[in-house]
C-alpha positions, 0 to 999 in steps of 0.5 A: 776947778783944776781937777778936770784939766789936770786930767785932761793933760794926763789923759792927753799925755798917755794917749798922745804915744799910743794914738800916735798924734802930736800934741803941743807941748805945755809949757814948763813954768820956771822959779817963780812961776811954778812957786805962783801956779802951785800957790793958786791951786790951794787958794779956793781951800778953806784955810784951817784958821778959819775952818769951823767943824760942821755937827756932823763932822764933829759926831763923825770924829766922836764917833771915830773916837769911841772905838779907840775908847772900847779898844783901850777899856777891853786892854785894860779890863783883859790885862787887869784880869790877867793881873789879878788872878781872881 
């Protein structure tokens, strides 16, 4: 996984001025190289046209979804009612 180096350097960089020590430089990548780097971080990602929504990912959503609904049928019942004076 990336996440550990990624890290790594900052932690690396940060603490490279206040310890003092030298550390090598990392090499900047140019044009195509950084377009190539950047693109390889994504790759392991499921790609969202062949993602398929687990039970529980779609009862979270659901379930997420619910409380829009309650909102917006308390708004209707309490503008109704402010409509209609009964």
């Amino acid at each position: 996984m990336a996440t550990p180096s990624l890290i790594g350097r900052a932690v690396a960089r940060v603490a490279a001025p206040v310890l003092g020590s030298t550390s090598r430089a990392l090499p900047k990548p140019q044009g195509t190289q950084f377009a190539r780097a950047f693109a390889k971080s994504a790759s392991p990602e499921t790609p969202l046209m062949h993602y398929t929504a687990t039970q529980q990912a779609t009862s979270s959503i659901n379930h997420r979804i619910m409380y829009v609904n309650v909102v917006a049928m308390v708004f209707v019942i309490d503008a109704g009612s402010a409509l209609v004076d009964l």
